[in-house]
C-alpha positions as CSV (number, residue, x, y, z in Angstrom):
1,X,-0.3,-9.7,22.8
2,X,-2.3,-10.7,26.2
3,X,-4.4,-13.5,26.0
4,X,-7.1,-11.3,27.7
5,X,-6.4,-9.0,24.9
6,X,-6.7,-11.7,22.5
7,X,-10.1,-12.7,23.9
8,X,-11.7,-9.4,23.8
9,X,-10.4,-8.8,19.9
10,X,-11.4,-11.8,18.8
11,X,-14.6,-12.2,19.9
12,X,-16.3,-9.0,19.2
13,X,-15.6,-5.5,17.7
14,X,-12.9,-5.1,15.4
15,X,-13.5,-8.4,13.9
16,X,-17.2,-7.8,13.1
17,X,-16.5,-4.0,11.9
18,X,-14.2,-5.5,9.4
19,X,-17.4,-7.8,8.5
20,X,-19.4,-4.5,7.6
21,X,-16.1,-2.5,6.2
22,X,-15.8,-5.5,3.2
23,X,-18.9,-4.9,1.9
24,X,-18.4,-1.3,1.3
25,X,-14.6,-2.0,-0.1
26,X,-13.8,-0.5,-3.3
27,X,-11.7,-2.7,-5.7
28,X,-7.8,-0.9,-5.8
29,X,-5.8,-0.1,-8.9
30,X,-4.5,-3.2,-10.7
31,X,-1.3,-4.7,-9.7
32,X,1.7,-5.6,-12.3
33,X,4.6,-7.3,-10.5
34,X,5.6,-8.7,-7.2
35,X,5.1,-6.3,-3.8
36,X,8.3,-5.1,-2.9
37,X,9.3,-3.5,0.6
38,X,11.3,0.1,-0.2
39,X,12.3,3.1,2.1
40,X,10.4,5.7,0.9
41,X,11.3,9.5,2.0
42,X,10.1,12.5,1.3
43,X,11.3,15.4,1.5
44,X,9.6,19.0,1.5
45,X,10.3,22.5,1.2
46,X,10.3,23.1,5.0
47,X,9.9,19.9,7.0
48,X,9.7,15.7,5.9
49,X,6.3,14.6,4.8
50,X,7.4,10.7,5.3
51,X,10.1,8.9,5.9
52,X,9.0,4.9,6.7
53,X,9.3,1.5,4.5
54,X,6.5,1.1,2.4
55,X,5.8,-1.8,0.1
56,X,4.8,-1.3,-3.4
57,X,4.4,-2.9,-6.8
58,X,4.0,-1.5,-10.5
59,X,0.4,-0.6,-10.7
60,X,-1.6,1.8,-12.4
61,X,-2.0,5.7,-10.4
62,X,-4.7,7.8,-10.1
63,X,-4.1,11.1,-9.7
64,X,-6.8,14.1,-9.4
65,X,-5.5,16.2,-12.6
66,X,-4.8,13.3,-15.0
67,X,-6.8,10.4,-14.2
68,X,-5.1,6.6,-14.3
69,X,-2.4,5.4,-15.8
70,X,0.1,2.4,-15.7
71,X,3.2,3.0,-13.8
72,X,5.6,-0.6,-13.4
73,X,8.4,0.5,-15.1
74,X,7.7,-0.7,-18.8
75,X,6.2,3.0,-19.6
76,X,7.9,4.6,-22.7
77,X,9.7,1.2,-23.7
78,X,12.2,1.7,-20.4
79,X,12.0,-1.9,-19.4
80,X,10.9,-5.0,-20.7
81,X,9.0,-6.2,-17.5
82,X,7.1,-4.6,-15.2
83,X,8.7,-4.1,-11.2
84,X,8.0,-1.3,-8.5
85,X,8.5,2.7,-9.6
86,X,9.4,6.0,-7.4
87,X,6.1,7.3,-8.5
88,X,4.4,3.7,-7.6
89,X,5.9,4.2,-4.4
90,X,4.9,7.8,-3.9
91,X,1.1,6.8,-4.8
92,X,1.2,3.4,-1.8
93,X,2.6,5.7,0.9
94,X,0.0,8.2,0.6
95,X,-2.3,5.1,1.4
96,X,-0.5,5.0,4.2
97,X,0.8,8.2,5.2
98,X,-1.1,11.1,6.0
99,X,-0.4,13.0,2.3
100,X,-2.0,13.6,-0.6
101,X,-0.5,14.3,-4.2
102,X,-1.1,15.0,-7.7
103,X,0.5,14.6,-10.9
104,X,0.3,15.8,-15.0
105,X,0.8,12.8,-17.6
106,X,2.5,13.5,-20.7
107,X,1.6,11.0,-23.1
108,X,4.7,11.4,-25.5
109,X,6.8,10.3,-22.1
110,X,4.1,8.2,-21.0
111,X,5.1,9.2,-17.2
112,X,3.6,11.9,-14.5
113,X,5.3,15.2,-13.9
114,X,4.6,15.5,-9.7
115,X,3.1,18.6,-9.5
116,X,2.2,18.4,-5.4
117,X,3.5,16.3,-2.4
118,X,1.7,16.9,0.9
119,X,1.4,21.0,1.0
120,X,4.0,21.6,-1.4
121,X,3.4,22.7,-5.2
122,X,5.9,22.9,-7.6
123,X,6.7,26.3,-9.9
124,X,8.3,27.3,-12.8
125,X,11.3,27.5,-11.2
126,X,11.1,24.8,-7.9
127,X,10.2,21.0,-8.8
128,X,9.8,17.9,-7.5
129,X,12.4,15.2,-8.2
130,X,13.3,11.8,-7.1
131,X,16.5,9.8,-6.1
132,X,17.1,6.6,-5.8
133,X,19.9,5.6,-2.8
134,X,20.7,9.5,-3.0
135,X,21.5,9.2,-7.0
136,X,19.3,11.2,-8.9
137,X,17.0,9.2,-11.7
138,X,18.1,9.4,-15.0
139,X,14.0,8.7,-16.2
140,X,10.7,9.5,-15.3
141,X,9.5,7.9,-12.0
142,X,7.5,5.7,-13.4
143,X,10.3,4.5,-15.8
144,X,12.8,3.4,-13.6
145,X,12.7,-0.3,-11.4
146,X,13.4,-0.2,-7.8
147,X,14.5,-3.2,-5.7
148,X,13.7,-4.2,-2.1
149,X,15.6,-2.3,0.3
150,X,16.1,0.6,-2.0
151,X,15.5,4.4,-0.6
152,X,13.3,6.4,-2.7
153,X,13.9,9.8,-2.0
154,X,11.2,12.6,-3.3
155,X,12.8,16.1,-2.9
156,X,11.5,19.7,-3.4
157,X,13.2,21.6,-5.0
158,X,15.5,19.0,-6.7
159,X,17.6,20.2,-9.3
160,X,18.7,23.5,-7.3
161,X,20.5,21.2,-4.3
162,X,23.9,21.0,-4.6
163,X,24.3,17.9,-1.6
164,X,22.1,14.9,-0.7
165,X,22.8,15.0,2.7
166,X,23.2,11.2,4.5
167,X,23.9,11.2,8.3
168,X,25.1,8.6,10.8
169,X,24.1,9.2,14.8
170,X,23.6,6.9,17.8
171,X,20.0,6.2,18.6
172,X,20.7,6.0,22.3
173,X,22.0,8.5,25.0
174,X,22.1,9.6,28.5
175,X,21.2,13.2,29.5
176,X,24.5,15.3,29.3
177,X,26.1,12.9,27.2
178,X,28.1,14.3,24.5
179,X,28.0,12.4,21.0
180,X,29.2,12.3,17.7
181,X,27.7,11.9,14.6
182,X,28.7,12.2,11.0
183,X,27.0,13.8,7.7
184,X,28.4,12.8,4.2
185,X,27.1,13.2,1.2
186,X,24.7,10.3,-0.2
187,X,26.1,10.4,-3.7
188,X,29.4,9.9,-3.1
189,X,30.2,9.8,0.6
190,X,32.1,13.0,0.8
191,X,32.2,14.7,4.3
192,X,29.9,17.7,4.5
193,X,30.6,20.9,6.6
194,X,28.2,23.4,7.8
195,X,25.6,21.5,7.9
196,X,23.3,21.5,11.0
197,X,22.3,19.0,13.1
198,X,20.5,19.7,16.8
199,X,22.2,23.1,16.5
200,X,25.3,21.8,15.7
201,X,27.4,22.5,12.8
202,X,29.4,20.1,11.0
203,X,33.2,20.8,10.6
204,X,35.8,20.3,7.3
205,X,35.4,16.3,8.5
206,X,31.0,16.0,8.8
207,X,31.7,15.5,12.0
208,X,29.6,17.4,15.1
209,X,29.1,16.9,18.5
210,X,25.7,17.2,20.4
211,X,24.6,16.5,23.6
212,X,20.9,17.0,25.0
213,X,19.9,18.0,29.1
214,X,16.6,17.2,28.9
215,X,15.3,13.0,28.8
216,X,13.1,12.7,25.5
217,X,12.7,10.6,22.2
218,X,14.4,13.0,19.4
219,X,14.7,12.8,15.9
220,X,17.9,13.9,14.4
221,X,18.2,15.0,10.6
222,X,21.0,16.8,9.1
223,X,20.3,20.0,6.7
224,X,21.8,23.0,5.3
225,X,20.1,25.3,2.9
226,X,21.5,24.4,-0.1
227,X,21.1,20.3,0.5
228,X,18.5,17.7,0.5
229,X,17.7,17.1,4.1
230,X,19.2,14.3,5.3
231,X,17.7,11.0,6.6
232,X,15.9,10.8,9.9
233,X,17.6,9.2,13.0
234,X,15.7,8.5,16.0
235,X,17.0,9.1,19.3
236,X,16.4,8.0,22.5
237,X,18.0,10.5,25.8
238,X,17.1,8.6,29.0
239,X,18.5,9.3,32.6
240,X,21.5,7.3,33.6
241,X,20.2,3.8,34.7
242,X,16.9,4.1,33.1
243,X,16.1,1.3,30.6
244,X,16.2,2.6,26.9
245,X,13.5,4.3,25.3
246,X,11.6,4.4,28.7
247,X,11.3,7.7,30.3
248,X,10.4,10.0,27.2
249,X,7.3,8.0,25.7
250,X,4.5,8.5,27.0
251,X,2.1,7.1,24.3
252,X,0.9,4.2,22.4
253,X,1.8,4.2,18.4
254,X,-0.8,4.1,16.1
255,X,-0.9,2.3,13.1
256,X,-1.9,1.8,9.3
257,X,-3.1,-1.2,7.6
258,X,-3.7,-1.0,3.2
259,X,-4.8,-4.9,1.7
260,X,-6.8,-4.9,-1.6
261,X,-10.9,-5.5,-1.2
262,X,-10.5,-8.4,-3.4
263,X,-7.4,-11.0,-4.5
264,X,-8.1,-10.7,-8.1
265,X,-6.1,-7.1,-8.0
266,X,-3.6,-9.0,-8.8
267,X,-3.4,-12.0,-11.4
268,X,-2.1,-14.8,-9.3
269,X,-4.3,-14.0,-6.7
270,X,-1.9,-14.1,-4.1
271,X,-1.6,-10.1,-2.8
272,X,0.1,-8.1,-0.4
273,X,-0.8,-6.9,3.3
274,X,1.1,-3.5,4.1
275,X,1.0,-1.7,7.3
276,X,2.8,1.2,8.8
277,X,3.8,2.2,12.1
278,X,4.0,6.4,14.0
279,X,4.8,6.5,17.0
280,X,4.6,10.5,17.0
281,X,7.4,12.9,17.5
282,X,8.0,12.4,20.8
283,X,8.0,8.8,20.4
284,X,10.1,5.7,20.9
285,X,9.6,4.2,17.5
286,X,7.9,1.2,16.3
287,X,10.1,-1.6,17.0
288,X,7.5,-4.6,15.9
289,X,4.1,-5.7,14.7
290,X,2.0,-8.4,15.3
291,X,-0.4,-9.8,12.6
292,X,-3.2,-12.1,12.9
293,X,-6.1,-13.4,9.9
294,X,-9.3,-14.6,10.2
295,X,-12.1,-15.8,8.3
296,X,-15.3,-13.9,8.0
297,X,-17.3,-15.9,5.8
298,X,-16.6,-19.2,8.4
299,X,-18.7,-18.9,11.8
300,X,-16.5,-19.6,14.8
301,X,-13.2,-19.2,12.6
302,X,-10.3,-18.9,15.3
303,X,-7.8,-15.9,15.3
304,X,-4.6,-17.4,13.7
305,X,-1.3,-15.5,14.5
306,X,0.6,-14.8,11.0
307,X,3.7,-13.3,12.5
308,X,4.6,-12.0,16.4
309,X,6.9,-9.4,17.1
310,X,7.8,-9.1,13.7
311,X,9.6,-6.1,12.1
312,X,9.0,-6.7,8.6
313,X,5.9,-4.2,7.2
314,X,4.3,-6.3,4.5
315,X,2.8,-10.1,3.9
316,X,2.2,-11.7,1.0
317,X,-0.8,-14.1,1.4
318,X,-3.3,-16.3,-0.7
319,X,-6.9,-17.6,0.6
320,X,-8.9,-20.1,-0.7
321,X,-11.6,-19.1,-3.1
322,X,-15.1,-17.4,-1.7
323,X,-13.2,-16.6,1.6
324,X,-12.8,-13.1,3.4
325,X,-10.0,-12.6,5.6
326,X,-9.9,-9.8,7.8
327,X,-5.9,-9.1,8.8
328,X,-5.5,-7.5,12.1
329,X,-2.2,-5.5,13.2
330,X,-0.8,-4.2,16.1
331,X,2.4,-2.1,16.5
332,X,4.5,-1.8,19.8
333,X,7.0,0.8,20.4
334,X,10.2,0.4,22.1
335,X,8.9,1.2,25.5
336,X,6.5,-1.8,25.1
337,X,3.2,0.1,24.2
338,X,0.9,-1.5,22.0
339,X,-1.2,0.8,19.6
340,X,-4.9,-0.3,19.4
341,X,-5.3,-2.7,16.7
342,X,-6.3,-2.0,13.1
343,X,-8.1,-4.4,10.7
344,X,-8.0,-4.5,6.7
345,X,-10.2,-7.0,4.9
346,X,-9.5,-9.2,1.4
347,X,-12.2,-11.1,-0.3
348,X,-10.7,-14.2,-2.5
349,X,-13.4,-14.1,-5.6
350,X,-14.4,-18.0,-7.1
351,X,-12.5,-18.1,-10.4
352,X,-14.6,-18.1,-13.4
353,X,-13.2,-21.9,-14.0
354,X,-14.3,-22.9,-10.2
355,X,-16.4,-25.8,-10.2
356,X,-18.5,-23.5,-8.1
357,X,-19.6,-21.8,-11.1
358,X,-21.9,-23.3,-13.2
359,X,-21.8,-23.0,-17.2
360,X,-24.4,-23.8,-19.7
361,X,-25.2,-23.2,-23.0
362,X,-22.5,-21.5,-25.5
363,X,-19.6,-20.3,-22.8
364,X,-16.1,-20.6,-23.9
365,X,-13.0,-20.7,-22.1
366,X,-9.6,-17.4,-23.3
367,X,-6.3,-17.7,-22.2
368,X,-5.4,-13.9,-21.0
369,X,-2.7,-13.2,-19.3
370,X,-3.9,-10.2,-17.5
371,X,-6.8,-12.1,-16.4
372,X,-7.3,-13.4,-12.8
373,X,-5.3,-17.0,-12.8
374,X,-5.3,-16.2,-16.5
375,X,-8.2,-17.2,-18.2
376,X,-11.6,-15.7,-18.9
377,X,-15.1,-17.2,-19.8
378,X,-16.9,-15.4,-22.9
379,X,-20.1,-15.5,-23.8
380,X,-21.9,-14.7,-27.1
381,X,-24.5,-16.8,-27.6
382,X,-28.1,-15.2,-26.3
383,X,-29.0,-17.3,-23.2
384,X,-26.1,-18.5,-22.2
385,X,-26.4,-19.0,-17.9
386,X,-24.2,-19.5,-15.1
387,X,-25.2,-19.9,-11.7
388,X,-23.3,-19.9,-8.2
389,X,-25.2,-21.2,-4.7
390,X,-23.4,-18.5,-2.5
391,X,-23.8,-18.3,1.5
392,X,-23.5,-14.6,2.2
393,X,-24.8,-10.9,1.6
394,X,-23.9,-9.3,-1.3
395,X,-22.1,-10.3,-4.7
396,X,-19.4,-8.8,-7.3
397,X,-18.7,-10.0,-10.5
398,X,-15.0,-9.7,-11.5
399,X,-14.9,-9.3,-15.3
400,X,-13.9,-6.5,-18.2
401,X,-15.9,-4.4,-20.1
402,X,-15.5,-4.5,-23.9
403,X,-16.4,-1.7,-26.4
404,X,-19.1,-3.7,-28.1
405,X,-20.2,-5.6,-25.1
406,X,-23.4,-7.2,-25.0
407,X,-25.4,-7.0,-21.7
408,X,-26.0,-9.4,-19.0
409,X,-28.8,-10.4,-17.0
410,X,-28.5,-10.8,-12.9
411,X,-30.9,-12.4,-10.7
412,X,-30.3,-13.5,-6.4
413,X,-33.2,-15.4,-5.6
414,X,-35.6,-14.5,-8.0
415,X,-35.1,-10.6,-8.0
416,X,-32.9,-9.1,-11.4
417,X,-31.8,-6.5,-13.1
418,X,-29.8,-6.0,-16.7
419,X,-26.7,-5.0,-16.6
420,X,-24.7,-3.3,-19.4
421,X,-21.1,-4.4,-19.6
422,X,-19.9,-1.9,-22.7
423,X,-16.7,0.1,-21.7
424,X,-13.2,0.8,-21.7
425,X,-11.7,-2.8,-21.6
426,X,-9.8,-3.2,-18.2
427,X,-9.3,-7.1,-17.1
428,X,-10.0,-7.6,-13.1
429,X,-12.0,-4.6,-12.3
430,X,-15.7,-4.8,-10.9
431,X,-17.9,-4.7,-13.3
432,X,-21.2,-5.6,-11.2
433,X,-22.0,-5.0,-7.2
434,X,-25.4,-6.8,-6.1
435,X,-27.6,-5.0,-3.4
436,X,-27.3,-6.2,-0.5
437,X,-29.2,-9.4,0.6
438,X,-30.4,-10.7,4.4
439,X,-26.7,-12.7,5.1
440,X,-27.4,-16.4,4.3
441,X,-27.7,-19.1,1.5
442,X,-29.1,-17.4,-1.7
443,X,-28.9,-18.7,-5.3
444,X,-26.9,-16.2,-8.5
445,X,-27.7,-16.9,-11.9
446,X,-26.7,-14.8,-14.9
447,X,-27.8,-15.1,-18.1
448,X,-26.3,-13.4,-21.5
449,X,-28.8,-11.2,-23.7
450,X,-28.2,-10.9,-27.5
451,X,-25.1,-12.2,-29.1
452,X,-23.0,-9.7,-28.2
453,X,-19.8,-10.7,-26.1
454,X,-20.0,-11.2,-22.5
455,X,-16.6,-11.8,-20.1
456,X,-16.6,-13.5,-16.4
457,X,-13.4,-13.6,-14.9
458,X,-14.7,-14.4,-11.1
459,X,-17.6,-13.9,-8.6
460,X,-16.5,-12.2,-5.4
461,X,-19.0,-13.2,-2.0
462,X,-19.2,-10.8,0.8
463,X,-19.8,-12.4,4.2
């Protein structure tokens, strides 16, 4: 990145929209295990919805027909810890990727039947099912653990294929230039004939050989009507002498950024930045990113480069407490365009054991492992108070509900309201959002009301 270009980003608009963006973030599903980077694919009934790495954790998934429900690989008794899921993966590449899907739980199986992917239903007699590294799964896809560098193939159709097609091509050629490439079948290498590839068809071997006249960024992909399409390969057909990748892009890529709102969605605290690169059918493909952070809540806070010309598509990070940190990427193709820059914000909440936070009068400290840094501050004594002294413009209060909850008192600067804190008992979700306040040094005290229990497990500060 330019230093003019640094300059004019880091000075003005993208870093102050991300300023108004975090005080409208909503807080994401709770995460269970450590963010893990998987190729994710996806195949549909006439064309690939997604094919692109995509970092994911065992979380719980929302879907439209069955609400939310955990998926990290312990559902039904299949594992004894939590890790990343097919259908976990499925749910963070929609955040990225420009699909939607839904899903039917069945409690008895404690996992989601995938109804839709993208514009794709499934019938009575054409389903959705998943592979991992072209081997179908033996359980529900929220049942089995994936590791990092895994493929997770979603497929239409599943159960009526009879190949899972895998192929091998060059990603560079000249105009005119005849080339081979190869199509075996993922699950158990076997060569695969009469398959198609750029008009092609594979012979007894997998082997075909295709050429292309015309300069251009392609994207080769292997199928035949009974097989799951094959995986993607990107190739670039430039003039003889021409640098690679130069004469058929003609654009910038664009790019995707996904970071929680706050760091309590996951119990450490420390979470994962995700981002994802298109450079468009005719493009060259994303060959790196750049990331950069920066404090909002600190006036004058400098841009500080994370990684430069990176490849990798994720970040695990942890701020300091009270701090919003809005993480900037930029993706570059391999004809050197840059892709205007996109900005996700994270807010780090004060702990509800932060000296920051102060306690009196009948609060006790309970070790819960779900709970942010894993402890929570209860409350049933009538009149128990905290306060914070906060520099900023709005507050959230990190907590649980319980089912016999008691209700809670909230006051910035003099101005209240009671807030009832009975519900479905979650740990790390919002549980309060203030109104918004003129931005600058304001006062929070909260204050228990009847003897009912009360939980804190943070206090998140928008800048």
């Amino acid at each position: 990145m330019t230093a003019a270009t640094d300059k004019a980003l880091g000075a003005s608009r993208p870093w102050a929209l991300a300023a108004a963006i975090a005080c409208a973030l909503a807080v994401p599903a709770t995460v269970g295990a450590a963010p893990t980077e998987v190729q994710l694919r996806i195949e549909g009934s006439g064309a690939t919805i997604f094919e692109g790495p995509v970092t994911t954790d065992g979380h719980e998934v929302t879907t439209p027909s069955s609400g939310t429900h955990k998926c990290d690989g312990t559902n039904n008794g299949a594992n004894p810890q939590p890790g990343p899921t097919p259908t976990a993966a499925l749910d963070d590449g929609a955040k990225l990727g420009s699909y939607t899907w839904d899903g039917t739980w069945f409690e008895g199986f404690q996992d989601f039947l995938v109804d839709r992917v993208g514009p794709d239903s499934a019938t009575s007699s054409q389903v959705w099912g998943q592979y991992v590294n072209s081997q179908p799964s033996q359980t529900g896809g929220c049942q089995e653990i994936v590791a990092a560098g895994d493929e997770v193939l979603w497929a239409y159709d599943a159960f009526s294929k009879t190949h899972v097609l895998r192929l091998a091509a060059p990603d560079t050629a000249q105009t005119g230039q005849a080339f081979e490439v190869a199509v075996t079948d993922g699950q158990d290498g076997s060569p695969v004939a009469g398959a198609s590839v750029a008009g092609s068809l594979t012979d007894a071997n997998g082997r075909a050989t295709v050429a292309f006249g015309d300069a251009g960024i392609y994207t080769l992909k292997a199928d035949r009507a009974d097989s799951v399409r094959s995986n993607g390969v990107r190739l670039c057909v430039d003039p003889p002498g021409a640098d690679p990748c130069s004469s058929g892009d003609t654009s910038a890529p664009a790019v995707t950024v996904d970071a929680p709102a706050f760091s309590s969605a996951t119990r450490s605290g420390r979470f994962a930045v995700s981002w994802q690169g298109d450079d468009g059918q005719g493009g060259s493909g994303v060959a790196s990113y750049d990331l950069d952070v920066r404090r909002l809540d600190v006036q004058g806070a400098p841009v500080v480069p994370l990684a430069t010309a990176t490849t990798a598509v994720s970040r695990v990070y942890q701020g300091r407490p009270g701090g919003t940190y809005a993480f900037r990427v930029t993706a570059r193709d391999r004809a050197a365009r840059d892709s205007e820059p996109v900005i996700a914000t994270t807010t780090v909440p004060f702990d509800d054991l932060n000296p920051r936070i102060r306690l009196r009068r009948g609060w006790e400290t309970l070790r819960r492992r779900a709970a942010f840094h894993g402890t929570v501050t209860r409350s049933k004594r009538r009149g128990a108070t905290a306060t914070l002294r906060f520099t900023g413009s709005q507050v959230v209060l990190i907590g649980r509900r319980l089912r016999r909850a008691g209700r809670l008192a909230v006051n910035i600067d003099g101005r209240g309201q009671v807030v009832r804190l009975r519900g479905r008992p979650r740990h790390r979700r919002v549980i309060y959002r203030s109104r918004a306040v003129r931005s600058g040094r304001h006062v929070l005290r909260l204050r228990a009301l009847g003897s009912r229990p009360v939980e804190l497990d943070g206090v998140a500060v928008l800048p």
